[in-house]
C-alpha positions as CSV (number, residue, x, y, z in Angstrom):
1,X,-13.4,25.4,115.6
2,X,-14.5,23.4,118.9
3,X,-14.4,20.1,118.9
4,X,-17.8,19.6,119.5
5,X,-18.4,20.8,116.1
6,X,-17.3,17.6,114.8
7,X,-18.3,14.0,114.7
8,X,-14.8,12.6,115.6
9,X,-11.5,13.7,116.3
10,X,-10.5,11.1,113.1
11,X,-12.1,9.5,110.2
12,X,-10.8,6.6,107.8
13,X,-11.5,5.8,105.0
14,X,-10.5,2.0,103.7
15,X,-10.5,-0.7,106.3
16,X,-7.4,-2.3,104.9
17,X,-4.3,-2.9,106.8
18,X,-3.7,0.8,106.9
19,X,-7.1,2.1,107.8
20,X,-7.2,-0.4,110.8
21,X,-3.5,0.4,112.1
22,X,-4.9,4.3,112.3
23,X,-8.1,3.7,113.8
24,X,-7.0,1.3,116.4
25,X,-3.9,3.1,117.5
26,X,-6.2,6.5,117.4
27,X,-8.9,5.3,119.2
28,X,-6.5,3.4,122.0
29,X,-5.4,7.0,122.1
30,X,-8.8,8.3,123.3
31,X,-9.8,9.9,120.2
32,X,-13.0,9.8,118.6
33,X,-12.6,7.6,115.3
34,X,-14.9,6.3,112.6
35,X,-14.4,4.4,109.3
36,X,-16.1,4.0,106.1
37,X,-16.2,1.1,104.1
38,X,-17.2,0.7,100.4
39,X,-17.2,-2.9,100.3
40,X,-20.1,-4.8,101.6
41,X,-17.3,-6.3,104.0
42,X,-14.1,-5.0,106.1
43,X,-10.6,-5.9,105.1
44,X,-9.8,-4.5,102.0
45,X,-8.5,-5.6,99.3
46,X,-5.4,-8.0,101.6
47,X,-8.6,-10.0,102.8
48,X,-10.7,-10.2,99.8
49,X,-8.5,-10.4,96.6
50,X,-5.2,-9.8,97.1
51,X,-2.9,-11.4,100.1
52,X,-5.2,-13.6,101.8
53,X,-6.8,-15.4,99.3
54,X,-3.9,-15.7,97.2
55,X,-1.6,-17.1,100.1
56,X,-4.5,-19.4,101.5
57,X,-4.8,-20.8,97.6
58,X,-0.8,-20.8,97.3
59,X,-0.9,-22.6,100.8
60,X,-3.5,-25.5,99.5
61,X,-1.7,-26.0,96.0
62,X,1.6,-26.6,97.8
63,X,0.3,-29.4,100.6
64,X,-1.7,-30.9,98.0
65,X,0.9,-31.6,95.3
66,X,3.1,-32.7,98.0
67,X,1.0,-35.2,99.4
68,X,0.2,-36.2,95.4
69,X,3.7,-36.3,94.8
70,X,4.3,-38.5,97.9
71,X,6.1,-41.9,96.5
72,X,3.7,-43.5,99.6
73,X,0.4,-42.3,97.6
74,X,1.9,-43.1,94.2
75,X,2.0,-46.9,95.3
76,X,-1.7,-46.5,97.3
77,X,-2.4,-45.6,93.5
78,X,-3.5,-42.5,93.9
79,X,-3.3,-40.8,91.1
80,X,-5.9,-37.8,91.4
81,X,-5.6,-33.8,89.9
82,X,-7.7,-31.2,92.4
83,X,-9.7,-28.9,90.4
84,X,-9.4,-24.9,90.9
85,X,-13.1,-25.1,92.8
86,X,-11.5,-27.7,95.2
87,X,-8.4,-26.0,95.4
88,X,-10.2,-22.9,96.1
89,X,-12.7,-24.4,98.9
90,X,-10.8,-23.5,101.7
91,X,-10.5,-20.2,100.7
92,X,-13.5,-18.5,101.4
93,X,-14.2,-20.1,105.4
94,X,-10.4,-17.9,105.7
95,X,-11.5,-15.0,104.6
96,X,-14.9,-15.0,106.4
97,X,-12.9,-15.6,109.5
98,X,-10.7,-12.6,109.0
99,X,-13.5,-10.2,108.7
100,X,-15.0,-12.0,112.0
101,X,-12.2,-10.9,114.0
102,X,-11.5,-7.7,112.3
103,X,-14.8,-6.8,112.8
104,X,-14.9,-7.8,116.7
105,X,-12.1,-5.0,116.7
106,X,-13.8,-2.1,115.9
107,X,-16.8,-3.6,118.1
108,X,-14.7,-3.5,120.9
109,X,-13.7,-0.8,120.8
110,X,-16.9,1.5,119.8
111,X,-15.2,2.4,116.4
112,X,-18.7,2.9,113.9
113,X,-18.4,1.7,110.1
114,X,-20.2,3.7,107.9
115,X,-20.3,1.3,104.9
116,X,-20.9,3.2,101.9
117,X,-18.2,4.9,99.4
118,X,-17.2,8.4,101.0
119,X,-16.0,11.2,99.2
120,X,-14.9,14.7,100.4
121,X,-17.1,17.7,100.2
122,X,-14.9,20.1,101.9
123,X,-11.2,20.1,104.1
124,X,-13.3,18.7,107.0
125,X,-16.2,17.0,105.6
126,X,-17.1,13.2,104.1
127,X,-20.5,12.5,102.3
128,X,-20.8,8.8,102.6
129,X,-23.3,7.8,99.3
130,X,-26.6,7.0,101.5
131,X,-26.3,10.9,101.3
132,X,-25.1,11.2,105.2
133,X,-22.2,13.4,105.8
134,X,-19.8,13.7,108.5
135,X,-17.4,16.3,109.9
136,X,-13.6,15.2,111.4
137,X,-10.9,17.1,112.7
138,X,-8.5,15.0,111.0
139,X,-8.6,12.1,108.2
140,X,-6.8,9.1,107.1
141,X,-6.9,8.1,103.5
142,X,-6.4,4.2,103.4
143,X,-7.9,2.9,100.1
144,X,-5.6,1.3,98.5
145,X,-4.6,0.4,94.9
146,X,-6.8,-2.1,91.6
147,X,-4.8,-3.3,89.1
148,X,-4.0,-1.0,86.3
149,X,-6.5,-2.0,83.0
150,X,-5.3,-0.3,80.0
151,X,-8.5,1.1,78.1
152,X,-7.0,-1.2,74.8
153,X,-7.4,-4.5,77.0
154,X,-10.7,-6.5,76.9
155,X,-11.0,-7.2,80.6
156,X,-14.7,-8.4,80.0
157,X,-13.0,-11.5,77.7
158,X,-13.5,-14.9,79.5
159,X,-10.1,-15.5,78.9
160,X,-8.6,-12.3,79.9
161,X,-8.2,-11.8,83.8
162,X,-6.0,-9.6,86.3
163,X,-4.6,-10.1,89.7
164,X,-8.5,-9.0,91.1
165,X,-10.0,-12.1,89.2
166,X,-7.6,-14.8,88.3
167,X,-8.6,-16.3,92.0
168,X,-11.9,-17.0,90.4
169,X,-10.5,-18.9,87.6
170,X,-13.3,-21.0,86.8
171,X,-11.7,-24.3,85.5
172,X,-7.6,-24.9,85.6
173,X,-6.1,-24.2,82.0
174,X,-3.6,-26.2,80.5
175,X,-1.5,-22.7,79.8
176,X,-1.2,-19.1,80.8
177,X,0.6,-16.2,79.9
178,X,1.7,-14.0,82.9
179,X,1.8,-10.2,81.6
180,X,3.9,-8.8,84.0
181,X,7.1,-10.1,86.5
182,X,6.9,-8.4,89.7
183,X,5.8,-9.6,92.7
184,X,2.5,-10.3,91.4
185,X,3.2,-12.1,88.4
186,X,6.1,-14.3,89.6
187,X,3.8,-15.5,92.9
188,X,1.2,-16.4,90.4
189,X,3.7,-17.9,87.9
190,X,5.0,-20.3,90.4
191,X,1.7,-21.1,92.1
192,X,-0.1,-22.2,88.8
193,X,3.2,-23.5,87.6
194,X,3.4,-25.9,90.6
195,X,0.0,-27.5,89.4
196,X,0.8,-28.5,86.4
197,X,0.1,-25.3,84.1
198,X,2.4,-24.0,81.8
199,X,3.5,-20.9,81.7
200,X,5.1,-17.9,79.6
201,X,6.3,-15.2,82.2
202,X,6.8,-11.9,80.2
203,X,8.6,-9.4,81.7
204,X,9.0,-5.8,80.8
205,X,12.4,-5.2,82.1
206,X,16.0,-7.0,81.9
207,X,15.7,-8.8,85.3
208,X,13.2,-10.5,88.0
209,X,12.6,-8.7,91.2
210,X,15.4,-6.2,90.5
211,X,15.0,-4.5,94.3
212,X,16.2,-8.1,95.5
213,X,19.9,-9.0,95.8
214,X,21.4,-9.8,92.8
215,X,22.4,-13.9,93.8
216,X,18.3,-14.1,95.5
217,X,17.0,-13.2,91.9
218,X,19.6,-15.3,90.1
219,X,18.4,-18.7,92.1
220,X,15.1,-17.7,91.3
221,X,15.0,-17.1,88.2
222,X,16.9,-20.4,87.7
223,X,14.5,-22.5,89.8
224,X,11.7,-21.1,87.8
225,X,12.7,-21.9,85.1
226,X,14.3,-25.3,86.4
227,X,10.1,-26.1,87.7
228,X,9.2,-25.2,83.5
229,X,8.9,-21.8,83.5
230,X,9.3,-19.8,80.3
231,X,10.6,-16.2,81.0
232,X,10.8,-13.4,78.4
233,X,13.0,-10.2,79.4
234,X,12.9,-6.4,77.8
235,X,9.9,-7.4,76.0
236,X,6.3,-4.8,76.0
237,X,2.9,-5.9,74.5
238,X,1.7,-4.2,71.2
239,X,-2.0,-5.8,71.4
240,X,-4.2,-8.9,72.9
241,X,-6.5,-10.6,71.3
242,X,-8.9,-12.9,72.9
243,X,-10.3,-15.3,70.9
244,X,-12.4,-18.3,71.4
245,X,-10.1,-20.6,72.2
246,X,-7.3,-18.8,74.2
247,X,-5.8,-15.7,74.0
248,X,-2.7,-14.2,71.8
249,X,-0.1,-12.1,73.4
250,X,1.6,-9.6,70.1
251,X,4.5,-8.5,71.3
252,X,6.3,-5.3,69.8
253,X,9.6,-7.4,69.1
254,X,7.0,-9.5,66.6
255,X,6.7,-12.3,68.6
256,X,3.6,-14.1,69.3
257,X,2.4,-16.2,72.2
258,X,-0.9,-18.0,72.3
259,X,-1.9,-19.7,75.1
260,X,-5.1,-20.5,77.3
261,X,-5.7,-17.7,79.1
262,X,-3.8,-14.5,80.0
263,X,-3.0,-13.3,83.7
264,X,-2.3,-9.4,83.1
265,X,0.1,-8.3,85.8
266,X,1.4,-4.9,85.0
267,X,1.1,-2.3,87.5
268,X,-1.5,-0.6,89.7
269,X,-3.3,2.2,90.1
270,X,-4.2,4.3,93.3
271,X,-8.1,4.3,93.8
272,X,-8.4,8.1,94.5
273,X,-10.7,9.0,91.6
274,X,-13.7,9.2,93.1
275,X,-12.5,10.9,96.6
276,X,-13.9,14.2,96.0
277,X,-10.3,15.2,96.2
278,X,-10.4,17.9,93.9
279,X,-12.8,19.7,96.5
280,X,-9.9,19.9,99.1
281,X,-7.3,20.6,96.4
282,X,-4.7,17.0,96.6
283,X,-4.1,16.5,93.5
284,X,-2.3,12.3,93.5
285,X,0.2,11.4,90.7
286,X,-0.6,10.0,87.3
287,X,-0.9,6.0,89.2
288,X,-3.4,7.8,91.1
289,X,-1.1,7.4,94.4
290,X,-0.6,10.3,97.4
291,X,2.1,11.7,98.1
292,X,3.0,12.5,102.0
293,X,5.9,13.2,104.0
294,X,8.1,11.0,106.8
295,X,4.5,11.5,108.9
296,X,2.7,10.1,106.3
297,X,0.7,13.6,106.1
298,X,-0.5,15.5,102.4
299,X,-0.3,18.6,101.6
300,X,-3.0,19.3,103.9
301,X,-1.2,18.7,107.2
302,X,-5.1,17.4,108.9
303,X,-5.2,14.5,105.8
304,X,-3.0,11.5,106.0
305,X,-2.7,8.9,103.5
306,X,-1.0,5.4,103.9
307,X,-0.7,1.7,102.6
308,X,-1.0,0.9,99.0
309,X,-2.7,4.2,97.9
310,X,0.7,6.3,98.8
311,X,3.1,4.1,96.9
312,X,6.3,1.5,97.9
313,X,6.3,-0.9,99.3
314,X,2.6,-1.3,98.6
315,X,3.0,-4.4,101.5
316,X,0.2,-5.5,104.0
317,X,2.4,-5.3,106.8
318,X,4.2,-2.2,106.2
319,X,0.7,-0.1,105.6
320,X,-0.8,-1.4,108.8
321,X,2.3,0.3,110.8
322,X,2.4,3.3,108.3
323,X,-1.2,3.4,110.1
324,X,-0.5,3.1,113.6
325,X,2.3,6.0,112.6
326,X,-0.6,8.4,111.4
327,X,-2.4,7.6,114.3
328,X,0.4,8.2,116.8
329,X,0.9,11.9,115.2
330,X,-2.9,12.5,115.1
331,X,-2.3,12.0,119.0
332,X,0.8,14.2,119.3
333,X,3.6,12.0,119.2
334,X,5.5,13.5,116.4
335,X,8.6,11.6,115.6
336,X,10.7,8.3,115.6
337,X,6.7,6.6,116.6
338,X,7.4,3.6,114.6
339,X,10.0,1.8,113.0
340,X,8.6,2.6,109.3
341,X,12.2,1.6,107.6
342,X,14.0,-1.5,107.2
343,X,10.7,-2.9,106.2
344,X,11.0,-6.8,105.4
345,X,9.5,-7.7,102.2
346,X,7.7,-11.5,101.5
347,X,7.4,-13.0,98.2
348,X,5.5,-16.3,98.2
349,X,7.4,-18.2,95.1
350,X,8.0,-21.5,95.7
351,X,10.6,-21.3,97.1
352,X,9.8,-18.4,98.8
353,X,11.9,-15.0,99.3
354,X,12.1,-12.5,102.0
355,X,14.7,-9.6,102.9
356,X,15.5,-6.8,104.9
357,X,18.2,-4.3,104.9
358,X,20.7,-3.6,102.3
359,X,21.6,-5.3,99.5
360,X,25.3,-6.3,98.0
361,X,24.4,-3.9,95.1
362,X,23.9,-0.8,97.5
363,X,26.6,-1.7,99.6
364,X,29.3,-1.6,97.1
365,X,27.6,1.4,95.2
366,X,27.8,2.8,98.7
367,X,31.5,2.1,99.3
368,X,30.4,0.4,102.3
369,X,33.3,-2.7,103.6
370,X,30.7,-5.5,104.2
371,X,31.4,-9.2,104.4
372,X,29.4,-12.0,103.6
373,X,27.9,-15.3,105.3
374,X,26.2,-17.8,103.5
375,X,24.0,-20.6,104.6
376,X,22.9,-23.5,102.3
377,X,19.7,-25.1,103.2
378,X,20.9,-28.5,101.4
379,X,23.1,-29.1,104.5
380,X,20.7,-28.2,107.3
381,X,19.0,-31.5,108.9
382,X,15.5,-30.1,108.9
383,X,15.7,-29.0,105.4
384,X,16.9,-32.4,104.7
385,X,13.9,-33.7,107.2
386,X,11.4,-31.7,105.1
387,X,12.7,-32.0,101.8
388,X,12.9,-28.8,101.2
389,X,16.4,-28.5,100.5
390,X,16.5,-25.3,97.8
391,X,17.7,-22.4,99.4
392,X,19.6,-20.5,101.2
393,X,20.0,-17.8,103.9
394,X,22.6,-14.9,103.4
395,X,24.0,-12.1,106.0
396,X,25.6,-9.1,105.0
397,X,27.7,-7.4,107.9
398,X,30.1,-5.2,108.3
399,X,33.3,-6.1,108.2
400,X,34.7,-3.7,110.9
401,X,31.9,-3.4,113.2
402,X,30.5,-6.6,112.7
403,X,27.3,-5.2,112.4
404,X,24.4,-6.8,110.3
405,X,23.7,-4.7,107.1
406,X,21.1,-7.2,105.5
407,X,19.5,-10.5,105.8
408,X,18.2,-12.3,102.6
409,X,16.6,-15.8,102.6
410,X,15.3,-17.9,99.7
411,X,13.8,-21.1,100.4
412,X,11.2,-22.7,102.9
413,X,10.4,-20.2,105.6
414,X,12.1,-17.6,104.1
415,X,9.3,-14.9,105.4
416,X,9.8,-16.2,108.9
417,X,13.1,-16.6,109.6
418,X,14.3,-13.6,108.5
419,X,12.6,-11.7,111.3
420,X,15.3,-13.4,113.7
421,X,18.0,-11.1,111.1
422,X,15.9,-8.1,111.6
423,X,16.2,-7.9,114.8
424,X,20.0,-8.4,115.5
425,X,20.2,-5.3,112.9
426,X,18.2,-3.3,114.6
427,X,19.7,-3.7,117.9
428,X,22.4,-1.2,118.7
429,X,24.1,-3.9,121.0
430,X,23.5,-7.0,119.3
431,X,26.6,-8.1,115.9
432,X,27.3,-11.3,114.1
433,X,28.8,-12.7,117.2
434,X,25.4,-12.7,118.5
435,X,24.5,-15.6,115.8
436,X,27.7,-17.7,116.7
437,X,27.0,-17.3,120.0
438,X,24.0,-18.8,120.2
439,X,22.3,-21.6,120.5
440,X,19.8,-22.6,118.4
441,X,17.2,-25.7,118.6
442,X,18.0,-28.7,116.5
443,X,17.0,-29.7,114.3
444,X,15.4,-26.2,113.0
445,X,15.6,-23.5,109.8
446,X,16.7,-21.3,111.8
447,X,20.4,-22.7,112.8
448,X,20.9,-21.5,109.2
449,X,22.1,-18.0,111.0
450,X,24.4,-19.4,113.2
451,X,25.6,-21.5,110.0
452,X,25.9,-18.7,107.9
453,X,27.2,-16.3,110.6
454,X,30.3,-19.0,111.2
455,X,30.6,-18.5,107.5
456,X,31.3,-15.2,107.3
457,X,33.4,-15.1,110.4
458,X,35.8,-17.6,108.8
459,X,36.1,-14.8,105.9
460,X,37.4,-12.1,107.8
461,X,40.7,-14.3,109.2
C-alpha cells in the first residue's frame, strides 16, 4: 500500500507520558504523526489525576506542616489547620502549566490532536467519535490504566472515593481507611497521615512494597507506623457499606473498621474496552493490559502499545521512554534504542523511597557474592541542616568486581540522589572506587555515596 494512501506514517492514541515519547521521537524522525485525545486536555492521566496532582498536593502538605510545626511560628502563636481547598489551590495553576508546555510541543512541531475518543475500525484505520476517520501505517496505543471499581462497591457514595477522586476530597476527614498498600495507597496513607488524619492502611498481602529491599520496607513500615499509622496485613474485604456518617470496611477475617471515609486502592485496570480492538483481533488480559514484546510491539507487528496500558512498572517515566523506544523502531532502529531496564522506581512516602537495580533478596536467590555499604542520613550535616535525618542510602556491589548491583535510598531526596547510583551501574568503566574517589560538595545528600561506599569498602578487608 503507498504511503500516500495514508494520513500519517504514525498515529497515537493517549497523550500521556507514552504517547508523547512516541510522537515526539517519531516525528523528530521525519515521520508523519498524529494523536488523539479523549480528554478535553493533553497529559493524561500523570497530569490530571494521578502523578502531578498528587505530588504537587504531597509537595504543599509537606512545606506547610513544616512551617506549622516550626517552634519559631509556635511562639508567633500561630496555631492555624489548612483546609483540603487551600491545600489544593496550588494544584490546579501546575497542572494548567503542564498542558501549556506540552501542548507547545506538538505545536512545534506540526503534530495535529484530534481530540475525540478513537477506536479502531480496521488494522489500519481509527474513527475518532466526531465520526472522522483516519488511516496510519503504524499505531501506538498509549492510554493508560483507571482504577479497578469492583461492580459490588458504591463509587457514587459521598464517602466512597478511589485514587481518580480522593484529590477532590471536599472537606479533610478526621479518618480514612486506605483499601489497598501499594504504591498508591501507602503515598496516600502518608500524605493524609502527615496532616493530621488517621488512618487504617489495609493491605492484602503479608508485606509493604514487597518488590523493594527487604531493610527499605522494614524502615518504612516502622516509620509509618511510628507517624500513627495503623497497618493491617493478609487481610481481603467481604463488603462496604457507606452510610451517612462514614463508611464500614467488613473484612472476611470478621473484623470491622468504621471510619470517615474510605480511599479504595486496589488495583487497576487497562482502558482498552472501548478500542475497537476486537476489529483488529488483540485480545488484552483480564486487567485489560497489552501484551508486547522487548519492542514494545502486539501481536500485530504495525501496533505498539506502551506505558500503563501494557503493565509493570506502570511509572510516568519509564512509559515516556518505552515511547521514544516505539518510536525509534517505527523509524528502523531495531535494537538496544533505549535503556528500557534498570528502570528507577519513586515512591513519594514521607520519607520518600527510590531504587534501582537488584535487590539483597535477588542477589542471594541468585547466588550472586555482593557486599553491602550503608549510609545513615542521621550523620550527614545537611540532613542534620534540614532536619530531615530519617534515612538512609544503601549500595549493593559486587564483592569481586566491585561493581554496583543496586542502589536503594529512603529518606529526603531519595528520587534524586539515586540517579548519581544509576549511573555508576550502568557504566562499564565506572565501580565503587568511583564513589570513594570522589569528591562531593559539602555540605550535600549526596556525600551519602561516598559515605556508604567507604562503608562497604571497609567490609571487604
Amino acid at each position: 500500500m503507498a504511503d500516500n494512501d495514508f494520513d500519517f506514517d504514525l498515529f497515537v492514541i493517549g497523550t500521556g507520558p507514552g504517547g508523547e515519547g512516541a510522537a515526539m521521537q517519531a516525528r523528530k524522525g521525519g515521520l508523519r504523526v498524529g494523536i488523539a485525545e479523549r480528554y478535553r486536555q493533553i497529559g493524561g492521566g500523570c497530569t490530571h489525576w494521578g502523578t502531578i496532582p498528587s505530588k504537587a498536593l504531597r509537595y504543599t502538605i509537606t512545606n506547610t506542616m513544616n512551617v506549622l510545626k516550626n517552634p519559631i511560628f509556635r511562639e508567633l502563636g500561630i496555631h492555624t489547620t489548612p483546609t483540603m481547598e487551600q491545600l489544593r489551590r496550588g494544584t490546579a495553576e501546575i497542572i494548567a502549566k503542564q498542558v501549556t508546555m506540552r501542548q507547545s510541543f506538538y505545536d512545534r512541531n506540526s503534530v495535529p490532536i484530534y481530540f475525540g475518543h478513537a477506536r479502531f475500525v480496521d488494522d489500519h484505520t481509527v474513527e475518532i467519535e466526531n465520526g472522522e476517520t483516519i488511516r496510519s501505517k503504524a499505531f501506538v496505543i498509549s492510554t493508560g490504566t483507571r482504577p479497578y471499581r469492583p461492580p459490588e462497591v458504591d463509587f457514587n457514595h459521598p464517602r466512597i472515593f478511589d485514587s481518580d477522586t480522593i484529590l477532590d476530597l471536599p472537606e479533610k476527614p478526621g479518618s480514612i481507611t486506605i483499601y489497598g498498600a501499594g504504591v498508591i495507597g501507602t503515598e496516600y496513607a502518608s500524605m493524609f497521615r502527615n496532616i493530621g488524619v488517621k488512618i487504617n492502611l489495609v493491605n492484602t498481602r503479608g508485606k509493604l512494597l514487597e518488590f523493594l529491599d527487604d531493610e527499605i520496607v522494614d524502615a518504612l513500615s516502622y516509620h509509618l507506623r511510628d507517624q500513627g499509622v495503623v497497618i493491617r496485613h493478609n487481610e481481603t474485604f467481604d463488603r462496604i457499606e457507606g452510610q451517612d456518617d462514614g463508611v464500614v470496611l467488613h473484612l472476611q477475617s470478621g473484623k470491622q473498621i468504621k471510619t470517615d471515609v474510605l480511599l479504595w486502592a486496589n488495583g487497576r485496570t487497562g482502558n482498552t474496552d472501548d478500542l475497537g480492538l476486537e476489529a483488529i483481533g488483540l485480545v488484552p488480559n483480564k486487567r485489560g493490559q497489552l501484551d508486547v514484546d522487548e519492542q514494545f510491539q502486539t501481536a500485530k507487528e504495525h501496533i505498539y502499545a506502551v506505558g500503563d496500558v501494557i503493565g509493570y512498572p506502570s511509572l510516568a517515566s519509564a512509559a515516556y521512554t518505552q515511547g521514544r523506544a516505539a518510536g525509534m523502531h517505527v523509524l528502523g532502529r531495531k535494537d538496544g534504542n533505549l535503556r528500557v531496564k534498570d528502570l528507577p522506581t519513586g515512591i513519594y512516602t514521607s520519607p520518600e523511597i527510590s531504587s534501582v537495580g537488584q535487590t539483597e533478596r535477588e542477589l542471594t536467590e541468585n547466588r550472586i557474592p555482593y557486599e553491602v555499604g550503608q549510609s545513615q542520613f542521621k550523620s550527614l550535616a545537611r540532613a542534620q541542616i534540614m532536619g530531615t535525618t530519617v534515612g538512609m542510602l544503601k549500595i549493593l556491589f559486587h564483592r569481586e568486581t566491585l561493581k554496583i548491583l543496586g542502589v536503594h535510598c529512603f529518606g529526603a531526596n531519595a528520587s534524586e540522589i539515586v540517579h548519581i547510583g544509576q549511573a555508576v551501574m550502568d557504566s562499564e568503566d565506572l565501580t565503587l572506587e568511583y564513589f570513594v574517589e570522589t569528591t562531593f560538595n559539602y555540605p550535600t545528600m549526596a556525600e551519602a555515596y561516598r559515605v556508604a561506599a567507604l562503608n562497604g569498602y571497609n567490609r571487604l578487608f
